[in-house]
DRENDO-1510 file (C-alpha; in Angstrom, 1 decimal, always signed):
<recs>
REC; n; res; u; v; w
REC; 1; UNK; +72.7; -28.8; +2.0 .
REC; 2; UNK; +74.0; -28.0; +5.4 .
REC; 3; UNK; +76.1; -24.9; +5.4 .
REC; 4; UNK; +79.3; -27.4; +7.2 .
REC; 5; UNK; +79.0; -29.4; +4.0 .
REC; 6; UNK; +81.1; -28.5; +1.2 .
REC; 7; UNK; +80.0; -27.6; -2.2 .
REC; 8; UNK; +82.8; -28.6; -4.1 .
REC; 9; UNK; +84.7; -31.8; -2.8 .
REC; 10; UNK; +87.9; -32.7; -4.6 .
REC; 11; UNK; +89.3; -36.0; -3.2 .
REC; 12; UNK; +92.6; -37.0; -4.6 .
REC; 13; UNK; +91.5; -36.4; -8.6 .
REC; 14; UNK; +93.9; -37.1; -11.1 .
REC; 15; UNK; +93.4; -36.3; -15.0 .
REC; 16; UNK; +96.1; -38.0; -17.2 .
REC; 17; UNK; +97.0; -37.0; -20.9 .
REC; 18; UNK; +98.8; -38.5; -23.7 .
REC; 19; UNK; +101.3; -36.3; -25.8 .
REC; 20; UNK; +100.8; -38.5; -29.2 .
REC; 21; UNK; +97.5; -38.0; -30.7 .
REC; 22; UNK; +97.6; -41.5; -32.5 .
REC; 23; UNK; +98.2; -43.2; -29.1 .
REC; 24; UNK; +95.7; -40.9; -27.5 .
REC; 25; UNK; +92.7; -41.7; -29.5 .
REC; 26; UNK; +93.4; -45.8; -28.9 .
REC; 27; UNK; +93.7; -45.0; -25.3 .
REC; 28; UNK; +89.8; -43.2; -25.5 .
REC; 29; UNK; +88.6; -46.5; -27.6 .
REC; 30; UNK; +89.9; -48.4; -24.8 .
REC; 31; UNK; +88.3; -46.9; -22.2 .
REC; 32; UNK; +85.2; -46.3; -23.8 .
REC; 33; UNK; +85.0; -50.7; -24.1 .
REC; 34; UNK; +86.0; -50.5; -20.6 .
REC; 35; UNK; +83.1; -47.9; -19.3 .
REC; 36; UNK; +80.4; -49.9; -22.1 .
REC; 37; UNK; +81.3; -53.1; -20.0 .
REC; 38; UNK; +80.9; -51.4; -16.8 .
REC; 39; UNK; +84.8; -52.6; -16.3 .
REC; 40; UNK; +85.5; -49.3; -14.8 .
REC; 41; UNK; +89.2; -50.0; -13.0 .
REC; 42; UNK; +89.6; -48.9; -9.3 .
REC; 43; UNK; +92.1; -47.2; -8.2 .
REC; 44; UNK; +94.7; -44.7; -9.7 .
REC; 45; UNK; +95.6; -46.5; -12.9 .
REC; 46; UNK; +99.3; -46.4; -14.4 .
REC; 47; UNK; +100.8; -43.7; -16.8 .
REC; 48; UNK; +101.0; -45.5; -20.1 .
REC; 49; UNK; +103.4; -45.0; -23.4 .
REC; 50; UNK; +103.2; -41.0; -24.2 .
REC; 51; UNK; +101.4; -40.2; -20.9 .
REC; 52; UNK; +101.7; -37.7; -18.2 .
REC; 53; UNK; +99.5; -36.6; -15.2 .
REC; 54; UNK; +97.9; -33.2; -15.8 .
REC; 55; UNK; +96.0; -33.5; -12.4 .
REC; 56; UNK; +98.3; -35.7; -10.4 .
REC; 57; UNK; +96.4; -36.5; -6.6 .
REC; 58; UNK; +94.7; -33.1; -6.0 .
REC; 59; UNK; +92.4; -32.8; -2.8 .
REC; 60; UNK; +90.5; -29.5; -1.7 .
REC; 61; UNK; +87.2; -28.1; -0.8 .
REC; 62; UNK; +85.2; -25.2; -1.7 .
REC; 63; UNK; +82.7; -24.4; +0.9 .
REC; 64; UNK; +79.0; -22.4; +0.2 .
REC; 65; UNK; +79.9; -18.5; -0.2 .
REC; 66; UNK; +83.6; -19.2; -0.8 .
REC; 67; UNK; +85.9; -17.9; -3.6 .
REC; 68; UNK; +88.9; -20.1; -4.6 .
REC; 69; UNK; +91.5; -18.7; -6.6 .
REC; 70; UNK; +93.7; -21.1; -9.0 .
REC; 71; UNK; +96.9; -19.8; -10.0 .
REC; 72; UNK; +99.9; -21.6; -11.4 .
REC; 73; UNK; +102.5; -21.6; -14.0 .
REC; 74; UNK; +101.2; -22.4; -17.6 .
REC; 75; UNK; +100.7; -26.6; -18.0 .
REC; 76; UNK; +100.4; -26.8; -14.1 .
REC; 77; UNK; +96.7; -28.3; -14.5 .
REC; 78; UNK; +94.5; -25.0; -13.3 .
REC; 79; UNK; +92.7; -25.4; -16.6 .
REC; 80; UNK; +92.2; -29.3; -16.7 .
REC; 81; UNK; +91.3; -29.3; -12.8 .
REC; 82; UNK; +88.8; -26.5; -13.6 .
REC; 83; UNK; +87.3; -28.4; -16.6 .
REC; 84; UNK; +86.6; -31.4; -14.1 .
REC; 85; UNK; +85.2; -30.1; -11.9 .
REC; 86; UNK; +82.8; -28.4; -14.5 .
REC; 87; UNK; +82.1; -32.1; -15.7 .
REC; 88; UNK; +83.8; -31.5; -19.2 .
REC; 89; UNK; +86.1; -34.2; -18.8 .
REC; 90; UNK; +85.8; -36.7; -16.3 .
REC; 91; UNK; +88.9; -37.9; -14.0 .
REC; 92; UNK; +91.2; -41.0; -14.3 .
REC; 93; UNK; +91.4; -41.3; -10.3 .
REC; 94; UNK; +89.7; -39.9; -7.4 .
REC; 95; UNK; +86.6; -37.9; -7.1 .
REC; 96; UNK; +84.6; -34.4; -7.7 .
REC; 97; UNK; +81.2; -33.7; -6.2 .
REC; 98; UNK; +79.7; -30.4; -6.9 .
REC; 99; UNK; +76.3; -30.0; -4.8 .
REC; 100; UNK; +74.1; -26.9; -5.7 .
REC; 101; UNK; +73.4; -25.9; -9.8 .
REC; 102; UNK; +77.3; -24.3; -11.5 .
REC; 103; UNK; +78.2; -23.2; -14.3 .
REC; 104; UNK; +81.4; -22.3; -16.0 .
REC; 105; UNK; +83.0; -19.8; -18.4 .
REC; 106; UNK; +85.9; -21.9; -20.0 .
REC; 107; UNK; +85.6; -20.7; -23.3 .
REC; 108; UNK; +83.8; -17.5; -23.5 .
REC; 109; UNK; +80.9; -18.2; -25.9 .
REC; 110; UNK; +81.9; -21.6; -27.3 .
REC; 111; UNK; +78.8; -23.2; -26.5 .
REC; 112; UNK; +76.8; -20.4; -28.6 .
REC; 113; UNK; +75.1; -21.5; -31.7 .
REC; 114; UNK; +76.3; -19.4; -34.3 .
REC; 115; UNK; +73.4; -19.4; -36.3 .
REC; 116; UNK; +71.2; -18.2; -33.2 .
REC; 117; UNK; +70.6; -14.4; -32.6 .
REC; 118; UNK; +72.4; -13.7; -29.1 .
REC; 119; UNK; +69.0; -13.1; -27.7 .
REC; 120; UNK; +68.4; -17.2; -28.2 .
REC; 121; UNK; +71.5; -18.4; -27.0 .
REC; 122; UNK; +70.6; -16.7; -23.7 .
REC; 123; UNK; +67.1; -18.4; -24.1 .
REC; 124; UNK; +69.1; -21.7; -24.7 .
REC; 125; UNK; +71.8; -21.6; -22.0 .
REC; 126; UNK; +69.1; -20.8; -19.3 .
REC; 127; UNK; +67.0; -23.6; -20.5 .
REC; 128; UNK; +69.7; -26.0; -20.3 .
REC; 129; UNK; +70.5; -25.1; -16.6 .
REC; 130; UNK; +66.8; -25.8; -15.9 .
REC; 131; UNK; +65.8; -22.3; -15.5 .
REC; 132; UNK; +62.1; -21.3; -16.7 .
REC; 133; UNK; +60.9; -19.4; -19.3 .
REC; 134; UNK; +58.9; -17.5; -16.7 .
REC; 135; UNK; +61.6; -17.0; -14.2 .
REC; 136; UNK; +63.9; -16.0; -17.4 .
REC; 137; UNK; +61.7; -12.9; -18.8 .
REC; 138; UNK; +62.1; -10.8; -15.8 .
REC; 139; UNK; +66.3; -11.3; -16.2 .
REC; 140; UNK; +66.4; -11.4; -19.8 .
REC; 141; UNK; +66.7; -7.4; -20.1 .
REC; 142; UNK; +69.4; -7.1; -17.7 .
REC; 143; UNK; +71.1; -9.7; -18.9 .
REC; 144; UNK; +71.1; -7.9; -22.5 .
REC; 145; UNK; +71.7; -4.0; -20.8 .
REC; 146; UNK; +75.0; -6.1; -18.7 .
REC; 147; UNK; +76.1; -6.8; -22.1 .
REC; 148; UNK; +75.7; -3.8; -23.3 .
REC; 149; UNK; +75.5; -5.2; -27.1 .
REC; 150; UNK; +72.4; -2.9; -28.3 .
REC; 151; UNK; +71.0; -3.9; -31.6 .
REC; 152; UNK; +73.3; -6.4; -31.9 .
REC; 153; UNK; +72.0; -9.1; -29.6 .
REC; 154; UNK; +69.2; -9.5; -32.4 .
REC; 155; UNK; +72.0; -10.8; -34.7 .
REC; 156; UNK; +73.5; -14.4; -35.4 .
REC; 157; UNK; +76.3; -14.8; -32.9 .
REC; 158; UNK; +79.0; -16.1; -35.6 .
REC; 159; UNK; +79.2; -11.6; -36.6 .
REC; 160; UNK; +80.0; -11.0; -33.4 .
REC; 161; UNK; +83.8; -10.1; -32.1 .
REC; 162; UNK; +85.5; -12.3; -29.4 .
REC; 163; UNK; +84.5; -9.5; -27.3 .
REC; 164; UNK; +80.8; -9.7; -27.7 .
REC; 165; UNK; +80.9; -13.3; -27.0 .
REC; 166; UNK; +82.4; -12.4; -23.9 .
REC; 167; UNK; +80.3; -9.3; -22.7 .
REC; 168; UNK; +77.1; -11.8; -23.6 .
REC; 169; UNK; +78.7; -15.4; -22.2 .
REC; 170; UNK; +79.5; -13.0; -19.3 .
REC; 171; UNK; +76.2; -11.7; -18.8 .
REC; 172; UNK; +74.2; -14.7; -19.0 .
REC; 173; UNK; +76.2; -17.0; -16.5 .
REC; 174; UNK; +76.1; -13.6; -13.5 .
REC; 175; UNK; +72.8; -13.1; -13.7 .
REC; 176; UNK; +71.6; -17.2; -13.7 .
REC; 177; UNK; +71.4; -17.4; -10.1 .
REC; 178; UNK; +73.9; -20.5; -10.0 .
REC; 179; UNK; +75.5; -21.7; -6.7 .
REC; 180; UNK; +79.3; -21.9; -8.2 .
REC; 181; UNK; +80.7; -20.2; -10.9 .
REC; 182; UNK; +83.7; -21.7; -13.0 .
REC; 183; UNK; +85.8; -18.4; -14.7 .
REC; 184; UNK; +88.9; -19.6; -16.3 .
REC; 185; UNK; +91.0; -16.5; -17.2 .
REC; 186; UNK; +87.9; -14.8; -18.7 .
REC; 187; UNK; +87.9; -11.3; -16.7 .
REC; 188; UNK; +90.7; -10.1; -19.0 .
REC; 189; UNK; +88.6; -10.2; -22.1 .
REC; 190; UNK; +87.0; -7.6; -22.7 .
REC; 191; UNK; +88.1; -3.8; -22.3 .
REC; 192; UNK; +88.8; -2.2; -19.4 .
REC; 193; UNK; +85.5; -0.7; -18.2 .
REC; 194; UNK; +83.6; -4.0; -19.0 .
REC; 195; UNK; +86.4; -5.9; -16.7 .
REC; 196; UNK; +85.8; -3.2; -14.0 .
REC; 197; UNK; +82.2; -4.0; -14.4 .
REC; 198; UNK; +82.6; -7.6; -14.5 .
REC; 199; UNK; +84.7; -7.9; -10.9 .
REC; 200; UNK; +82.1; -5.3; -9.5 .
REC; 201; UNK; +79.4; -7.9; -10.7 .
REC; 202; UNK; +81.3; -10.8; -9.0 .
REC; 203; UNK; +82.1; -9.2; -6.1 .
REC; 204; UNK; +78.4; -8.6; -5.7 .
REC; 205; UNK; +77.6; -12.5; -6.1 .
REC; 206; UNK; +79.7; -13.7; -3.8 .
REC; 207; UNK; +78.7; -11.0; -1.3 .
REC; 208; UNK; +75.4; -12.6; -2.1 .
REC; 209; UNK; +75.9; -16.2; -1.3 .
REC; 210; UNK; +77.7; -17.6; -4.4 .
REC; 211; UNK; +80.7; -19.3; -4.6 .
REC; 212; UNK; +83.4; -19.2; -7.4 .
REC; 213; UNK; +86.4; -21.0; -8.4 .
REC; 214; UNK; +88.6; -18.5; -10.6 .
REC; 215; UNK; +91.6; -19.1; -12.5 .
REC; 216; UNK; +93.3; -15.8; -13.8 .
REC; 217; UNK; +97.5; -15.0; -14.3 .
REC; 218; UNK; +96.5; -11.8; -13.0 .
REC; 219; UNK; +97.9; -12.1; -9.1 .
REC; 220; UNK; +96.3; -8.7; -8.1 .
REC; 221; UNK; +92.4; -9.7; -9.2 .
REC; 222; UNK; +92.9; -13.0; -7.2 .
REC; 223; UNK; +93.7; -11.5; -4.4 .
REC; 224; UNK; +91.0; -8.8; -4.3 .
REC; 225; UNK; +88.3; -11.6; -4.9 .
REC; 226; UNK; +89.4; -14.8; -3.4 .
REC; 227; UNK; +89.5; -15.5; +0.2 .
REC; 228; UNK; +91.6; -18.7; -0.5 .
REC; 229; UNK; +94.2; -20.1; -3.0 .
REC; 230; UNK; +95.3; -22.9; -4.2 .
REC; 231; UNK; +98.7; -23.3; -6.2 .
REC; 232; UNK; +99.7; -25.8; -8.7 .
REC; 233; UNK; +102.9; -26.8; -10.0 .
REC; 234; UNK; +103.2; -29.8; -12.5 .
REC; 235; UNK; +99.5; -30.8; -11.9 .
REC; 236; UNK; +100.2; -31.3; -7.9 .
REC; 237; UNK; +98.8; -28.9; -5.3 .
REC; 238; UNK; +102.1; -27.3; -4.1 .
REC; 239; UNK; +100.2; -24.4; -1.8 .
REC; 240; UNK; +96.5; -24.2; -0.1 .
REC; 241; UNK; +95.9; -21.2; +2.1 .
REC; 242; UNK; +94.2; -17.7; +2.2 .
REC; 243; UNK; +94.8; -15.9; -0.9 .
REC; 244; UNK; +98.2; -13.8; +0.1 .
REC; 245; UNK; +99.9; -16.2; +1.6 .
REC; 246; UNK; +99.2; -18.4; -1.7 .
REC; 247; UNK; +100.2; -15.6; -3.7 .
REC; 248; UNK; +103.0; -14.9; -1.7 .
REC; 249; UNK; +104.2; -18.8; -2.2 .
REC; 250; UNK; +103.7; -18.6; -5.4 .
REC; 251; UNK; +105.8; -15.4; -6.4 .
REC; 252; UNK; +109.0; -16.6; -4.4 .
REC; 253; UNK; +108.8; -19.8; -6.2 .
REC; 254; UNK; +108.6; -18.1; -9.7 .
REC; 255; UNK; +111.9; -15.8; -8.8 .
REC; 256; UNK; +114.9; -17.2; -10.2 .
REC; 257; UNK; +117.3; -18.9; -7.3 .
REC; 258; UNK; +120.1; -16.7; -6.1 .
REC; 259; UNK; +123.0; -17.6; -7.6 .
REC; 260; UNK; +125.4; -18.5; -4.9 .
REC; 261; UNK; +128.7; -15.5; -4.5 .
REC; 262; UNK; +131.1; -18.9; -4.1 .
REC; 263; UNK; +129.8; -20.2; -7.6 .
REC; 264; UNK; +128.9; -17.1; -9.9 .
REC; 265; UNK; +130.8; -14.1; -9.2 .
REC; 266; UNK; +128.7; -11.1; -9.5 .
REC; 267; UNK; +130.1; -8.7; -12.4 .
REC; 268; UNK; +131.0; -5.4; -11.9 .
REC; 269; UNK; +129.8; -3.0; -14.0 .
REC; 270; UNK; +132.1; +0.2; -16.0 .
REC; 271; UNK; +131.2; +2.3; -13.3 .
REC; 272; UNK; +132.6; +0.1; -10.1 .
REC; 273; UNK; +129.4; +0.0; -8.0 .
REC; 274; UNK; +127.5; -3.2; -7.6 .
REC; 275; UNK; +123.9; -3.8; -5.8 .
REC; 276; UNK; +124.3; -6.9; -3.5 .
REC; 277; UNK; +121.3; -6.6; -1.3 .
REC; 278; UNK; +118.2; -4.6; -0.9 .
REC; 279; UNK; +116.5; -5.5; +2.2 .
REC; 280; UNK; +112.6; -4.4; +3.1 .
REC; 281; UNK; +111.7; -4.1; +6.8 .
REC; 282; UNK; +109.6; -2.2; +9.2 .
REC; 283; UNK; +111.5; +0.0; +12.0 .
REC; 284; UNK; +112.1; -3.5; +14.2 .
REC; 285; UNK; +112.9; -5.4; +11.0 .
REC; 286; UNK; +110.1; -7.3; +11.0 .
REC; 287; UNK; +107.6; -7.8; +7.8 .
REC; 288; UNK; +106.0; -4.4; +7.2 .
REC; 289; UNK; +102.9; -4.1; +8.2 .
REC; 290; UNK; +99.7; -2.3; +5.7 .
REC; 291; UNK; +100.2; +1.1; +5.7 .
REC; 292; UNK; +103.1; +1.1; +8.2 .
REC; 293; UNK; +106.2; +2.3; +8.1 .
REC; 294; UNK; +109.4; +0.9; +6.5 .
REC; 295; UNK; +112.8; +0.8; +6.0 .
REC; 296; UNK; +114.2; +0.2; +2.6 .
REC; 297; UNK; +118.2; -0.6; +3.0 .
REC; 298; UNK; +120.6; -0.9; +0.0 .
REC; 299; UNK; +124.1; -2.5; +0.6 .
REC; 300; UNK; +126.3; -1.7; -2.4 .
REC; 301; UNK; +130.4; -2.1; -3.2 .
REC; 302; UNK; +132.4; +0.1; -5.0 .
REC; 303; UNK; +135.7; -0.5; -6.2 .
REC; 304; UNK; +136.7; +3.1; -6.1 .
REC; 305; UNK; +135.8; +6.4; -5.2 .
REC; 306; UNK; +132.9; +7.5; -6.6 .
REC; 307; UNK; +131.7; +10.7; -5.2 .
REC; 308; UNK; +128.2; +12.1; -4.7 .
REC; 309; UNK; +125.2; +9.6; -5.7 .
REC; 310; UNK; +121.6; +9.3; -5.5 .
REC; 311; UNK; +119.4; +6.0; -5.6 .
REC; 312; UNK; +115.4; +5.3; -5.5 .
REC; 313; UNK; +113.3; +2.0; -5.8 .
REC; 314; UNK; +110.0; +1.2; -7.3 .
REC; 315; UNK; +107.7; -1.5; -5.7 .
REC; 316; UNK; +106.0; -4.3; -7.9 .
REC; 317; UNK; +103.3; -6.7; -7.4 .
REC; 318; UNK; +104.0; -10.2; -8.1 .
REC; 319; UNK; +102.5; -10.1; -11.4 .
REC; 320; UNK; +105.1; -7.1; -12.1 .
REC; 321; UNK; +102.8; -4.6; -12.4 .
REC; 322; UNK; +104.4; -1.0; -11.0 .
REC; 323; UNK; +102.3; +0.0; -8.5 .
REC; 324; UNK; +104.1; +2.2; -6.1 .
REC; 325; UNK; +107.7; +4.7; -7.3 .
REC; 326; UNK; +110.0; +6.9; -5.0 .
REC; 327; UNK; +111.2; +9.9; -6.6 .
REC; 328; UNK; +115.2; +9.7; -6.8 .
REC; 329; UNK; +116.7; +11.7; -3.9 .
REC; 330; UNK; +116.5; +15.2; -3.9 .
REC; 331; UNK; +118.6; +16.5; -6.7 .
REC; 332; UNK; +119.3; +19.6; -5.0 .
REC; 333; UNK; +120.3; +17.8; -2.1 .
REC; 334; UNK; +124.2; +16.8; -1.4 .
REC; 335; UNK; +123.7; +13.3; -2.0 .
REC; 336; UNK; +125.6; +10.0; -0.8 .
REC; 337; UNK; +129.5; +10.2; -1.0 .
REC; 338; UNK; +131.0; +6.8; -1.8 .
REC; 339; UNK; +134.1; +6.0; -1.2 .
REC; 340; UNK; +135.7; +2.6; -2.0 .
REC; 341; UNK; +134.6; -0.2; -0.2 .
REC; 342; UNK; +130.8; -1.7; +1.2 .
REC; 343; UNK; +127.8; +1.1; +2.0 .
REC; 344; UNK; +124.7; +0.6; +3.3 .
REC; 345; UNK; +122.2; +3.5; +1.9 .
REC; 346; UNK; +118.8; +3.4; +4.0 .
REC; 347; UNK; +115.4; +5.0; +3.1 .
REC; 348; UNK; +112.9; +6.0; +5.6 .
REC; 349; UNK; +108.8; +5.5; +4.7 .
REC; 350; UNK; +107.1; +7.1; +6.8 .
REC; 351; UNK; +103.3; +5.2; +5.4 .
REC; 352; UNK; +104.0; +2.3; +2.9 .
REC; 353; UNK; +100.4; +2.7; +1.1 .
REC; 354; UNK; +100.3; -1.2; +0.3 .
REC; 355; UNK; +97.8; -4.0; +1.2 .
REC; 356; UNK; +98.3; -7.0; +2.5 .
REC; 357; UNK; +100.5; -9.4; -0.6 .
REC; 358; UNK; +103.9; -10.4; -1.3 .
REC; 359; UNK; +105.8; -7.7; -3.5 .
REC; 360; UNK; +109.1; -7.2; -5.7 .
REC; 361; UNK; +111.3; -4.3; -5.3 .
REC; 362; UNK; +114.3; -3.0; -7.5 .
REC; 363; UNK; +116.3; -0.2; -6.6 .
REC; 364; UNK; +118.8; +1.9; -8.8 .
REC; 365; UNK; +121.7; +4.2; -7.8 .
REC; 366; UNK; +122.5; +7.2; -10.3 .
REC; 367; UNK; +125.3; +10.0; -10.5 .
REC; 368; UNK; +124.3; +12.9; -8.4 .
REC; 369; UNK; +125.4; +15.4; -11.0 .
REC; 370; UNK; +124.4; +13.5; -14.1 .
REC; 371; UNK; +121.5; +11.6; -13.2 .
REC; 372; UNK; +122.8; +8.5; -15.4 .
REC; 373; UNK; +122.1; +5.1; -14.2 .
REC; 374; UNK; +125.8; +4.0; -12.3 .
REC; 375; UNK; +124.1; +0.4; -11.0 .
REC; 376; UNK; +121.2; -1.4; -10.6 .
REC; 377; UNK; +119.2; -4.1; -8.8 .
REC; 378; UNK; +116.3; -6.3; -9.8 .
REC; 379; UNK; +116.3; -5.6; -13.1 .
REC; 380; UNK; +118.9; -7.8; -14.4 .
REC; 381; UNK; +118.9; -10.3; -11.7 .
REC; 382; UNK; +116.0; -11.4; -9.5 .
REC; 383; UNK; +114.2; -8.3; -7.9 .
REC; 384; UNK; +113.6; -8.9; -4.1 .
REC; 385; UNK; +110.7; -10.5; -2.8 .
REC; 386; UNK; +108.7; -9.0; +0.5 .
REC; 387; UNK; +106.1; -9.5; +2.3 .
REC; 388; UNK; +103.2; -6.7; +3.6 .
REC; 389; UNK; +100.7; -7.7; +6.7 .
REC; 390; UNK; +97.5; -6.8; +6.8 .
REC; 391; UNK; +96.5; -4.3; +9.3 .
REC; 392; UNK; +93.0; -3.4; +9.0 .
REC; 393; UNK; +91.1; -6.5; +8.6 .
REC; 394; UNK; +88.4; -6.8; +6.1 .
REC; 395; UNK; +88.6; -3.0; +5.2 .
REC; 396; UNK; +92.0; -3.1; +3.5 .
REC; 397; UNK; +90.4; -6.4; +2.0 .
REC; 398; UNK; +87.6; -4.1; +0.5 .
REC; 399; UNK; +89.8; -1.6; -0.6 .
REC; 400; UNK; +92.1; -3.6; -2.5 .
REC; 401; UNK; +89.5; -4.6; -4.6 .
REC; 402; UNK; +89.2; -0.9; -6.6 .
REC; 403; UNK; +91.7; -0.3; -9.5 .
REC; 404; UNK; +94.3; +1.5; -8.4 .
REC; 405; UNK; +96.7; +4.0; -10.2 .
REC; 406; UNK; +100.7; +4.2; -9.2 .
REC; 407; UNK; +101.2; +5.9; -6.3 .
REC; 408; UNK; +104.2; +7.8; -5.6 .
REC; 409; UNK; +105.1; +8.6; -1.7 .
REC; 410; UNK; +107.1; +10.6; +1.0 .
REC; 411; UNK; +110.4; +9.4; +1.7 .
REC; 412; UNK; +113.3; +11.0; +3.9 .
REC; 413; UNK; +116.5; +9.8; +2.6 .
REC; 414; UNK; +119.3; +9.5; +5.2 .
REC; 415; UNK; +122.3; +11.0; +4.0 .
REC; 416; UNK; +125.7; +9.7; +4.4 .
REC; 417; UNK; +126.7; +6.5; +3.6 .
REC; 418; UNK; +127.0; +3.7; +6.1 .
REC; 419; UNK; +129.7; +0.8; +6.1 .
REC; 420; UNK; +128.1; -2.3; +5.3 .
REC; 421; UNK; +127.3; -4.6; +7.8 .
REC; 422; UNK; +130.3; -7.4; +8.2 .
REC; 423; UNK; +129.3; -10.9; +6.5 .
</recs>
C-alpha cells in the first residue's frame, strides 16, 4: 500500500433500518433470496414501509497514521457507520474498503466466550486476526500486565465485571499490531486511571503508525487524539475538517437558537437586572488566540438603580465540563454602580490558559454587599459559544492531551460601569 492511498475509503455508503421488527425480518429474507441469486440491486435502493436511512450518502477517507474522530448527536449513525466499516453489517448503497488488518472495540468483550478463561479468549481473538502462536507468546504477558486482571485472567470470562471485559477487550486489540483500530465509546469504561492509561496507550499507537477511527461524546478526548473530525447529524455528514473546527461546528449547532427580542421578550427578574450579551474577544476583538489575552464584556439592563455589584464567569468546554473559573471581583473592592439603564462591564485576561477548541461561557452578576446572585447568563438560556486559536502548533496539540484540573486565573476588573453600546 502506497502511503497516498487511503486506508479507509468511504464512498457514498448508506445503511437503512426498519423501525417494525416484523417488517424488518421479511425485509432480511428478501434480501437474503436476492444475495443467494446473485440479484444484488445497483444503485441506492428506495426507503420502504417503516424505513429510515441510518447512514444516508456518507463519503470520507482515513489515510495510513490518521485518527478520525466521529461525533454526533445520539441516532446520527456514528455507531452504524462505525459497525460498517468494521464489516458487522454490510451497506445498502455505496462502498467501504479497508486496506491493512483492523479491528474494532464495539462492544467491549462481546465476542468473548464465556466459558473460556480470559487467558484463551486472548489466544482466540489473536488467532482469528491471523496472528501466530509464536508471534503471540512474546505479547501475551503484556497483554495480561495492560489489563491488569491478576489471578483473574485464569478464570471463565462470564465472572468477570463489565470492567474486566473492558480492561482485557482493551488490552488484547492495543497490543495486536493492527493497522486501524475501531473504538466506539469504549475509553469511558473503565475507571479513571485505566482510561488515563488507555489514551496514553493510543496515543502511543498512532504515534507509531496506526490509524483509528474513534467515536466518543466526550468532545475534549477527541480533540486531544484526533487530527480530523467528522460530524453527523441524522445519518448525513454535516461537518469534515480538523478536529476543532469539527468540534467547534458541532457545539454551535447543539446550542439552542437565540430566541429573537421581537418574538420572545426576555423576562426580568425580582431584582431588575437582565444579562443580554456576553461577548469574548482578544484586545482587537478578534477570536482569542491560545494563551492570549482577552476581553470578556457583559452588557446588562437595569430597570432601576441598583447600587454597587460584582460579576465573574466560568469557561466550559463544549461537552460542559468546567474547566477554567474567575473569582468574583474583589469583595473588598468598591464594585460596579448601576444605575438604571444599559452597562457594559468589561474584564481584562491578561493569559487565557486555553487550547485551541470552541468553548461556552456564562457569566453572573451578584450584590456587592450580599454576595447573592441578582442575574445571570448561560445558565437558563444558551451560554455563549467562542472560539480559541491555536498558537503554538503541535505543542499546545501535545499538551492538550494530559488531564487537566480547573484552572482559576488573573483578572483585572475595570471598575465603573460603561453605557452600552447603542443597537
Amino acid at each position: 500500500m502506497t502511503t497516498s492511498e487511503p486506508l479507509v475509503s468511504i464512498d457514498h455508503v448508506s445503511k437503512r433500518y426498519c423501525h417494525s421488527m416484523r417488517r424488518s425480518l421479511r425485509y432480511g429474507l428478501l434480501e437474503m433470496g436476492r444475495e443467494a441469486g446473485l440479484r444484488r440491486r445497483a444503485g441506492r435502493p428506495a426507503l420502504r414501509t417503516d424505513e429510515f436511512w441510518a447512514v444516508d450518502d456518507v463519503t470520507f477517507d482515513v489515510r495510513p497514521g490518521e485518527a478520525m474522530g466521529l461525533v454526533g448527536a445520539n441516532g446520527s449513525g456514528k455507531s452504524t457507520l462505525l459497525r460498517v466499516v468494521h464489516g458487522v453489517t454490510k451497506p445498502d448503497a455505496g462502498e467501504v474498503v479497508v486496506r491493512g488488518r483492523h479491528g474494532g472495540l464495539l462492544d467491549l468483550g462481546s465476542a468473548f466466550d464465556p466459558l473460556q478463561t480470559g487467558r484463551e479468549n486472548v489466544l482466540t481473538t489473536a488467532s482469528v486476526l491471523g496472528m501466530s502462536r509464536k508471534r503471540l507468546s512474546g505479547l501475551l504477558e503484556p497483554i495480561i500486565d495492560f489489563a491488569g486482571l491478576g489471578t483473574f485472567v485464569d478464570a471463565p470470562v462470564h465472572t468477570y465485571s463489565t470492567g474486566m471485559k473492558t480492561r482485557l477487550a482493551f488490552a488484547t486489540a492495543i497490543h495486536l499490531d493492527l493497522d486501524l483500530l475501531l473504538i466506539d465509546e469504549t475509553l469511558i469504561a473503565g475507571d479513571l486511571a485505566f482510561r488515563r492509561q488507555c489514551v496514553q496507550r493510543v496515543l502511543r499507537y498512532i504515534r507509531e503508525g496506526g490509524s483509528l477511527v474513534l467515536v466518543d461524546h466526550d468532545l475534549w478526548l477527541i480533540q486531544a487524539v484526533c487530527s480530523r473530525c467528522a460530524v453527523l447529524a441524522d445519518g448525513k455528514l454535516d461537518y469534515l475538517g480538523p478536529a476543532h473546527d469539527a468540534i467547534g461546528h458541532y457545539v454551535e449547532s447543539q446550542l439552542p437558537a437565540p430566541a429573537s427580542a421581537s418574538s420572545v421578550p426576555v423576562p426580568v427578574p425580582a431584582s431588575g437586572l437582565v444579562i443580554e450579551e456576553i461577548r469574548v474577544s482578544d484586545p482587537s476583538g478578534e477570536d482569542v488566540v491560545s494563551d492570549g489575552p482577552a476581553v470578556v464584556e457583559l452588557t446588562c439592563r437595569a430597570d432601576r438603580a441598583l447600587g454597587a455589584v460584582r460579576w465573574g464567569f466560568v469557561i466550559m468546554t463544549g461537552d460542559q465540563v468546567i474547566t477554567i473559573a474567575t473569582e468574583l471581583m474583589e469583595p473588598t473592592g468598591p464594585g460596579i454602580d448601576l444605575g438604571a439603564g444599559r452597562h457594559t462591564l468589561t474584564a481584562r485576561v491578561a493569559r487565557l490558559p486555553l487550547f485551541e477548541g470552541t468553548y461556552r461561557m456564562r457569566a453572573l452578576v451578584v450584590d456587592h454587599a450580599s454576595g447573592d446572585p441578582i442575574a445571570l447568563g448561560g445558565w437558563e438560556d444558551a451560554p455563549t459559544a467562542f472560539r480559541v486559536r491555536g498558537a503554538l502548533g503541535d505543542i499546545m496539540t501535545a499538551a492538550i492531551r494530559e488531564v487537566r484540573p480547573t484552572l482559576t486565573m488573573k483578572t483585572d476588573w475595570e471598575v465603573g460601569a460603561a453605557p452600552a453600546p447603542s443597537r
